[in-house]
Structures are given as structure tokens and as C-alpha cells.
VOGU-3710 file (C-alpha; in Angstrom, 3 decimals, decimal comma):
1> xxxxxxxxxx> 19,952/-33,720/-28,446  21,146/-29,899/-29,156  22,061/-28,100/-25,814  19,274/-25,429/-24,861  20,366/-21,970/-25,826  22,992/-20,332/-23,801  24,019/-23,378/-22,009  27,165/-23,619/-23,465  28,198/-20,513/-21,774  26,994/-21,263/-18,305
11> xxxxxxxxxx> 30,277/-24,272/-18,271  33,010/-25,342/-18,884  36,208/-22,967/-18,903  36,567/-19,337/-19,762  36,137/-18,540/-23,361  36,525/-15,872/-25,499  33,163/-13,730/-25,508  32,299/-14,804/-22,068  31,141/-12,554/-19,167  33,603/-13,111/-16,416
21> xxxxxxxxxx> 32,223/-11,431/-13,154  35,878/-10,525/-10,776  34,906/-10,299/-6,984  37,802/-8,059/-5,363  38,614/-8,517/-1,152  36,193/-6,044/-0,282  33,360/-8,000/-1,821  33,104/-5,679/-4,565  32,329/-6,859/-8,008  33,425/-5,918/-11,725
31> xxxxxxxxxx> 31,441/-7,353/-14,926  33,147/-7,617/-18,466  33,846/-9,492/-21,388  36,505/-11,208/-22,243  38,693/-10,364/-25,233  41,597/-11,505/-26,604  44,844/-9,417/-26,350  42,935/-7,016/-23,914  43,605/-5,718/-20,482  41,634/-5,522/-17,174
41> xxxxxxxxxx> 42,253/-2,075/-14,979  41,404/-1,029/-12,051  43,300/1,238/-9,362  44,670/-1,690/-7,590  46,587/-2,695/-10,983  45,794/-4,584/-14,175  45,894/-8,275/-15,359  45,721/-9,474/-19,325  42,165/-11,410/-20,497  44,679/-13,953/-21,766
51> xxxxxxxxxx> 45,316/-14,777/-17,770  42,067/-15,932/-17,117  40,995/-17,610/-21,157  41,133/-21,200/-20,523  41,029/-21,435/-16,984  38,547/-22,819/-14,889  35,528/-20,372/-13,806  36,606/-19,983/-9,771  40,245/-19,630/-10,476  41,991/-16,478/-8,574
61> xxxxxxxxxx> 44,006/-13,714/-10,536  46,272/-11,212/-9,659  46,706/-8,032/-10,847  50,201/-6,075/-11,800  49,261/-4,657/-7,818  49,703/-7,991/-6,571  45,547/-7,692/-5,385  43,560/-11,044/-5,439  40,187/-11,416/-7,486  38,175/-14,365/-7,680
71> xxxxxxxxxx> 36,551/-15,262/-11,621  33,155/-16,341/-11,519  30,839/-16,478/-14,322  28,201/-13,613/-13,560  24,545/-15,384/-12,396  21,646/-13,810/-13,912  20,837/-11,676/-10,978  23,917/-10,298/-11,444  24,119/-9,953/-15,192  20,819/-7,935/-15,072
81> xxxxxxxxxx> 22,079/-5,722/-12,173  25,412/-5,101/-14,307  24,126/-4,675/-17,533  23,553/-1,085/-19,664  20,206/0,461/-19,091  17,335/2,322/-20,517  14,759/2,001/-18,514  14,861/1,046/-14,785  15,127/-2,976/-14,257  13,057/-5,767/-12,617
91> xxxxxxxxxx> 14,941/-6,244/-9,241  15,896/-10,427/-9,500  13,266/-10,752/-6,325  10,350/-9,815/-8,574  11,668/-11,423/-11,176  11,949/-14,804/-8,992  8,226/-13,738/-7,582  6,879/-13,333/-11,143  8,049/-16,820/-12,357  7,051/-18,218/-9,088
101> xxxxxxxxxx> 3,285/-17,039/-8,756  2,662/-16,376/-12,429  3,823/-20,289/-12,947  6,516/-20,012/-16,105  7,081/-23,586/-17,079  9,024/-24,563/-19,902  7,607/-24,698/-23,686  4,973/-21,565/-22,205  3,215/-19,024/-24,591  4,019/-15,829/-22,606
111> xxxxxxxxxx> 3,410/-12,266/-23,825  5,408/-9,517/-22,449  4,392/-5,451/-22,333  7,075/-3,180/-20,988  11,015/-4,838/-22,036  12,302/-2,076/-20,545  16,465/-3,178/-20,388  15,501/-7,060/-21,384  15,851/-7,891/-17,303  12,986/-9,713/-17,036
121> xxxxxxxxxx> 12,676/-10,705/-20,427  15,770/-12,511/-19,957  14,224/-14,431/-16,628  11,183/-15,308/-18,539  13,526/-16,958/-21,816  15,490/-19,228/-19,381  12,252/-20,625/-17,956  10,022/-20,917/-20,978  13,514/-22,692/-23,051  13,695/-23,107/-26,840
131> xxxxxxxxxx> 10,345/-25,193/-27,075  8,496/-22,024/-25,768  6,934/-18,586/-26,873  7,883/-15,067/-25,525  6,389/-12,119/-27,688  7,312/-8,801/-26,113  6,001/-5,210/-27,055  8,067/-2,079/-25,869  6,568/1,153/-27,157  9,896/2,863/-27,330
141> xxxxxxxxxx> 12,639/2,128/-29,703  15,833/2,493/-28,051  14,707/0,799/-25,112  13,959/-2,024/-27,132  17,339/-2,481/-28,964  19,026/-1,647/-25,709  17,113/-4,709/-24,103  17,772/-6,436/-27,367  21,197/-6,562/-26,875  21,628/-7,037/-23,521
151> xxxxxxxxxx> 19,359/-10,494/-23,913  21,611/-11,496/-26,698  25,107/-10,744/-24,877  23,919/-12,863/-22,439  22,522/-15,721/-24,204  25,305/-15,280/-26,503  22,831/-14,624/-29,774  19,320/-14,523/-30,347  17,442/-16,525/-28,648  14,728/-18,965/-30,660
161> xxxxxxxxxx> 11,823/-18,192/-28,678  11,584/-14,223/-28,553  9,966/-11,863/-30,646  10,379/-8,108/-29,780  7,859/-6,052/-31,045  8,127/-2,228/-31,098  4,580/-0,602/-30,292  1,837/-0,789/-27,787  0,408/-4,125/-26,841  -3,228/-3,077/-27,325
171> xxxxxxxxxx> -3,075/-1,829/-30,772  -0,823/-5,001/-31,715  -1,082/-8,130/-29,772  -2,628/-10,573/-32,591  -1,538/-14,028/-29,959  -4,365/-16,288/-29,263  -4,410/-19,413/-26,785  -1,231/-16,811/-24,796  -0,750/-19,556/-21,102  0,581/-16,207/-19,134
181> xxxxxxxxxx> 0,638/-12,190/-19,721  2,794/-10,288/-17,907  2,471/-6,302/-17,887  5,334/-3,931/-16,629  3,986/-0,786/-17,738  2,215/2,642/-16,718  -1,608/1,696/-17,102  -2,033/-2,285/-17,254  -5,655/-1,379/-17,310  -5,705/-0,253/-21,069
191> xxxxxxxxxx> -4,601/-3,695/-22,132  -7,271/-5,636/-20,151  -9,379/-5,903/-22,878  -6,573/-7,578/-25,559  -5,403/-9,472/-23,065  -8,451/-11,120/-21,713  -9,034/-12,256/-25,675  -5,401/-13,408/-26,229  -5,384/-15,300/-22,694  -6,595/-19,160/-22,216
201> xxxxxxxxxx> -9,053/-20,191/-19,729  -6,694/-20,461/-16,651  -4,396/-18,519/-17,952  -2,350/-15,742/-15,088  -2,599/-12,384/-15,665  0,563/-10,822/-13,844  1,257/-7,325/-13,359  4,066/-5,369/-12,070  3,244/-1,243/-10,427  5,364/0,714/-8,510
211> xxxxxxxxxx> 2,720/3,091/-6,982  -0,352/2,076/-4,550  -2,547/4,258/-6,865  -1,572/1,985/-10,182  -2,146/-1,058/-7,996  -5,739/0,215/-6,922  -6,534/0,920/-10,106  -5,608/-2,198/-11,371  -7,464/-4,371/-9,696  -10,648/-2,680/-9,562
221> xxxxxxxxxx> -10,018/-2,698/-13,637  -10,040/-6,437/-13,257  -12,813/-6,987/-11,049  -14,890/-4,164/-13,536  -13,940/-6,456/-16,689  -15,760/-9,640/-15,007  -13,034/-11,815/-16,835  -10,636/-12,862/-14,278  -11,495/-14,416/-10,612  -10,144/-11,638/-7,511
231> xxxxxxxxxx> -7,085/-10,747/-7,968  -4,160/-11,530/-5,609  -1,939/-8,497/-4,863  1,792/-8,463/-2,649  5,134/-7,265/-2,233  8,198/-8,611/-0,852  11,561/-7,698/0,491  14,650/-8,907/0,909  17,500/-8,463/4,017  20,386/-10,005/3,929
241> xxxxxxxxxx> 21,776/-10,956/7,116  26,040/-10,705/8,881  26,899/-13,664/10,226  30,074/-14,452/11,780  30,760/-16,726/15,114  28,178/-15,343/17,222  28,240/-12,170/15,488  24,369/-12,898/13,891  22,415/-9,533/13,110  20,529/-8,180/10,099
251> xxxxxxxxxx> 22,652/-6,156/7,422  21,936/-2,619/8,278  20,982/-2,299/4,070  17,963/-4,047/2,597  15,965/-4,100/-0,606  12,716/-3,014/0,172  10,034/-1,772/-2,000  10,591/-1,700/-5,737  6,832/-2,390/-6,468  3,532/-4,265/-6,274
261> xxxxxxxxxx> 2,704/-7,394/-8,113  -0,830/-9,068/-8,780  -1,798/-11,669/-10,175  -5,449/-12,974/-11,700  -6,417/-16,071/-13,468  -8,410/-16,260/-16,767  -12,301/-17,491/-16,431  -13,753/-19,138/-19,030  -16,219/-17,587/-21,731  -19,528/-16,767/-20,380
271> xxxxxxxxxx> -18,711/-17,638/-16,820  -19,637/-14,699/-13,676  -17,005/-14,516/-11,419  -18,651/-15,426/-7,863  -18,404/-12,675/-5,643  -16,103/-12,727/-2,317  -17,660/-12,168/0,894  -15,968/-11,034/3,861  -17,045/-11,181/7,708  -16,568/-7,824/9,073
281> xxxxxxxxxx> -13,585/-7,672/11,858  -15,516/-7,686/15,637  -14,948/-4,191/16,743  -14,625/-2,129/12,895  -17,534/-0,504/13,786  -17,786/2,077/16,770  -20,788/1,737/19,061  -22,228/5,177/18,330  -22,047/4,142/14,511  -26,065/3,942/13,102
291> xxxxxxxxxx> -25,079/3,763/9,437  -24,808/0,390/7,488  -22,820/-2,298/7,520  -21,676/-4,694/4,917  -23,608/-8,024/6,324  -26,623/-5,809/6,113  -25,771/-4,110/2,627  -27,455/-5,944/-0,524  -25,061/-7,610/-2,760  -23,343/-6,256/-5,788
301> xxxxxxxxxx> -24,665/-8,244/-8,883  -21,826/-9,925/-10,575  -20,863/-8,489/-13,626  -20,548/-11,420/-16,948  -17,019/-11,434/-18,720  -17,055/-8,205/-20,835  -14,473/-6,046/-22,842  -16,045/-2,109/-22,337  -15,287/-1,320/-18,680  -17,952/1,046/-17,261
311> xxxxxxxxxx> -17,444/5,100/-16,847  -16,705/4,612/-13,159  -13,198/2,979/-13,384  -12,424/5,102/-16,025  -12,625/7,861/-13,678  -11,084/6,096/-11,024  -10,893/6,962/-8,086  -14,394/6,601/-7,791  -14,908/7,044/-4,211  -12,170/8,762/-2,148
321> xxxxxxxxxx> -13,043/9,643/1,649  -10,406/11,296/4,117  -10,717/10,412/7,454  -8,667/11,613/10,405  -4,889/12,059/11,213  -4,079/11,574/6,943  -5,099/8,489/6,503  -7,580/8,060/3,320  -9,503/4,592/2,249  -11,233/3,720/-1,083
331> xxxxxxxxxx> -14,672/1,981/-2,181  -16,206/0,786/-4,926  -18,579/2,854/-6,631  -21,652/0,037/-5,906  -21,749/0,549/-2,450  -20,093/3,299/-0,465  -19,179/2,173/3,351  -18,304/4,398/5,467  -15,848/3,684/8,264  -14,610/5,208/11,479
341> xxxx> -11,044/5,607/11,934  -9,329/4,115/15,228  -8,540/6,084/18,209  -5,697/7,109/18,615
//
């Protein structure tokens, strides 16, 4: 049985062509390649590639400065954090969120839109393995052969289960019986209607935005289409935390918000979604309020699984009411709420 793809490189000791990630006292942490015959630099001194070729990935190395660094193989989080870019990368928390909740399991048919710098294509390829399918679009060029290459260096070659495909994913995607889409891009919305042909019934929908008007529009998009069931939308952050003795606080530098991910699963052909209901919270309503409320409101008629979206979520927003002190809220344009804001 032939080792998966790029497994080689994850063991045994240093070779020539590896990435070798150095970790110097201050924690800080230097990414290349080695190469026969070459040198490292840095301030603190230098050290020859031949040093560390053949040793054992942990080993220690001193530089011409007589300054320790420990060798470590670079993990993937780190790789894609180190690597050249084009485009801005999927943070390894999304990434890890994405193959979490969008349920990546090995031998999948995934399509990709937006490579970007190959970060999360790279993710997605070491979950799906040899056995599955990853067929990404990336409408510019040199983004695509810069994520081309970083997704080789690191699996050492190409890798038997991508395809990169230069163009946009609605004018191109031809994939049918597709297990899980994933859409990094400006408008996910224009590629609802591909995608909902190319996915299987129970296939995830999973889409990455950075801004709270792209996530809005989104999922009223998917809700519109009648395809999918509602929509799940989140974000997460990440702080790391100083411990030593009884020295135990939070790092006074987090990640926080890098974007918004939802996810949706496929419904099958000819099936209506069934519409969510929601008890109103005790108290959302003033007492002076006369208008109506949404127990008293008729129900919007669900919508069957269709691939024109209506007028209004083209011209989203469709509804957009301030209220006091800056704060705004949105409705659908089926049945317009009003609301009172809180006292302050």
C-alpha cells in the first residue's frame, strides 16, 4: 500500500527539499528550505543546511553566533502563515472550523471558489486524501499559480486529487453528485444557482465573508433559492493564554475576527423547506406598542427549490430601518416588523 501523498515528508529525518521551520529563544520563528551547500543567516550568525540534512526533526543548531534554534518540521498552520501570498489567507481557525462543520471526510467530492494563496486548499487536500476530489476555480491568474505552488512545495508535487481551474465558478462548474461546496469569494450569492445543481441531496454548502453585509446577503440568498434548509451562521476566536507557576492570565494579543462562516445543507428535488418559527422574547415589545407582532402576522408561504431568485434579493437590502442611538436592523421583504429599540 503506496503512502498517501506528502507523507513522506511529514517523517523521518531532514531531507533535502524539506521545509525546516527554526524556532529562535525568543519564540520567534524562520521558514525555509533546505538546500544542499547553502547557508542559513540571520543577525545572530549563520549555520550551513548541511548541519541540520540528516538529523532528526527536533534536533538544536547553533549558529556561527553561538545562538540556539530548535528544527521542527513546519505544521500546516504554520506553513500557510509562512508561505508567499497573493491574496489574503484562510486563518488555520477557519480552516479547522470549515473542515469541522462543513464535514470533509476522506475520498470527498469538494468544489472550491476563491484559491486565493492555496491556504485552504491545502487543508481541504489533506482531509479529502488521494481517493478524493477537489476542483477549485480562482478567477485570477496569478493568484492561482501562486496558490499552485505553494500547495505543491508543501506536498512536495502535485497532488492527485486537485484540479485548479482558472475562471468563475458559475460560468464553469460542469461537477455533478459535488458531497461539499465551499465559497471564499466576494458574492457567494451569484453561484447559488450552479451550486445547488452540482450539490447532492445532503450535501453542505459552506461559505466564508468577511463583512456582516456579505453575510446578510447570503443567507437571505439561500433562504430566497428554497434549495437549502436555514442556514447556520458563526464566528470564532482564538486567545492564547501565559501560563507560568501561578502566573495564569490571557495573552494580551488574540485573533479575533477574520470573518463569518455559514453553512446550509442540500434538500432534495422538489422538497419546500419548512419554515422556522420563533417565540417572540417576553418583553421585545414595549407596552405602548399597537402595531403587529410576529405570532399574530400570517405566515410566509414557503418558496419550492428554484434557480431564478426574485427582484427583492437582488436589490438587497430590501428593508433597512434605523432606529435610535446607530443601531440599524433588517427584514425580509414578506413581512416588515417593526421593533422598538431598548432604553437606554
Amino acid at each position: 500500500m503506496s503512502e498517501p501523498t506528502g507523507a513522506a515528508r511529514r517523517r523521518g529525518p531532514f531531507k533535502v527539499g524539506d521545509q525546516v521551520q527554526l524556532t529562535d529563544p525568543k519564540g520567534r520563528h524562520y521558514t525555509f528550505t533546505l538546500e544542499a551547500g547553502k547557508n542559513f543567516h540571520t543577525h545572530k550568525g549563520s549555520f550551513p543546511h548541511d548541519e541540520l540534512i540528516g538529523s532528526p526533526e527536533g534536533s538544536v543548531v547553533r549558529t556561527t553566533g553561538n545562538v540556539a534554534y530548535l528544527a521542527l518540521r513546519p505544521l500546516l498552520p504554520d506553513y500557510v502563515l509562512s508561505m508567499p501570498r497573493g491574496a489574503a489567507v484562510v486563518y488555520p481557525k477557519d480552516a479547522g472550523q470549515i473542515l469541522a462543520f462543513a464535514d470533509i471526510f476522506p475520498g470527498a467530492r469538494v468544489v472550491e471558489a476563491g484559491v486565493g494563496s492555496g491556504s485552504l486548499s491545502s487543508f481541504l487536500l489533506r482531509a479529502i486524501g488521494d481517493q478524493g476530489m477537489l476542483h477549485s476555480y480562482e478567477r485570477r491568474e496569478d493568484f492561482a499559480e501562486i496558490a499552485q505552488q505553494n500547495v505543491e512545495r508543501y506536498f512536495g508535487g502535485p497532488h492527485p486529487a486537485w484540479q485548479l481551474t482558472v475562471g468563475d465558478l458559475q460560468d464553469n462548474l460542469s461537477d455533478t453528485d459535488v458531497d461539499r461546496v465551499i465559497l471564499d469569494m466576494l458574492a457567494p450569492w451569484e453561484c447559488l444557482e450552479a451550486v445547488s445543481k452540482a450539490l447532492v441531496p445532503g450535501g453542505i454548502l459552506c461559505c466564508y465573508v468577511a463583512t456582516t453585509t456579505q453575510l446578510a446577503r447570503t443567507v437571505e440568498s439561500i433562504r430566497e433559492i428554497g434549495c437549502f434548509n436555514e442556514p447556520t451562521s458563526w464566528e470564532s476566536m482564538i486567545r492564547n493564554w501565559h501560563v507560568e507557576g501561578l502566573a495564569v492570565r490571557p495573552d494580551h494579543r488574540m485573533i479575533g475576527h477574520t470573518g463569518f462562516l455559514l453553512t446550509a445543507r442540500r434538500l432534495a428535488d422538489g422538497v419546500e423547506p419548512p419554515m422556522r418559527r420563533r417565540r417572540p422574547a417576553k418583553g421585545a415589545y414595549g407596552e405602548d406598542y399597537t402595531g403587529p407582532t410576529p405570532t399574530e402576522a400570517p405566515a410566509a408561504e414557503a418558496a419550492p427549490c428554484r434557480v431564478q431568485r426574485t427582484s427583492a434579493v437582488a436589490e438587497f437590502p430590501t428593508s433597512v430601518r434605523e432606529l435610535g442611538h446607530g443601531s440599524f436592523w433588517l427584514t425580509r421583504h414578506q413581512n416588515l416588523r417593526p421593533r422598538r429599540s431598548p432604553a437606554l
